[in-house]
C-alpha positions, 0 to 999 in steps of 0.5 A: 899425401904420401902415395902421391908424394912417393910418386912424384919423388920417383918420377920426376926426376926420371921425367927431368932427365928424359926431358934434358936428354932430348934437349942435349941430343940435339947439341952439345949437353953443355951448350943448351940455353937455359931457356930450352932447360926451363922449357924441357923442366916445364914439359917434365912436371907438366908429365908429372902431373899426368902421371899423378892424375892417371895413378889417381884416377886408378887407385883412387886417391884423393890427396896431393902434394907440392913439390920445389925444384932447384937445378942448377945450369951453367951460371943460372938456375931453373926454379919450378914448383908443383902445387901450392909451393914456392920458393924463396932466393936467399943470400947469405950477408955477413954472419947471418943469411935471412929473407930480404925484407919485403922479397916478392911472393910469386904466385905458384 
């Protein structure tokens, strides 16, 4: 629902960034792994997650949303997902860029 979604659109990004910054302060920004990134990613939606129970449960909200995200790390990448959604890897061949034919569906 919108307030949900309102929300999570506000908050995690900030929970995303706290996360990293507590990774980078204890090395070099450009030298953190990319498993510690997809750790820190995780702790930042699990946060999220709170935080949208907790507004929930106080305002008395009954619906939800899904969320993907996509950063970008060195020469890899962190995909994660809140709720229902996925994501889907797709590269571009020739003229025309589509879904591989039978590509993977992974659950959420």
């Amino acid at each position: 629902g919108r307030y949900v979604a309102d929300l999570v659109a506000e908050q995690l990004p900030r929970c995303v960034v706290k996360e990293l910054q507590g990774q980078a302060a204890k090395r070099h920004p450009n030298r953190v792994p990319l498993k510690q990134v997809a750790a820190a990613v995780k702790r930042a939606f699990l946060g999220c997650d709170e935080a949208v129970l907790a507004a929930s449960a106080q305002h008395g909200w009954t619906d939800g949303c899904c969320c993907v995200m996509l950063l970008l790390w060195g020469d890899g990448a962190v995909v994660a997902n809140l709720g229902d959604s996925r994501a889907l890897l797709v590269r571009r061949v020739g003229e025309g860029g589509a879904a591989p034919q039978g590509a993977a569906s992974l659950p959420p």
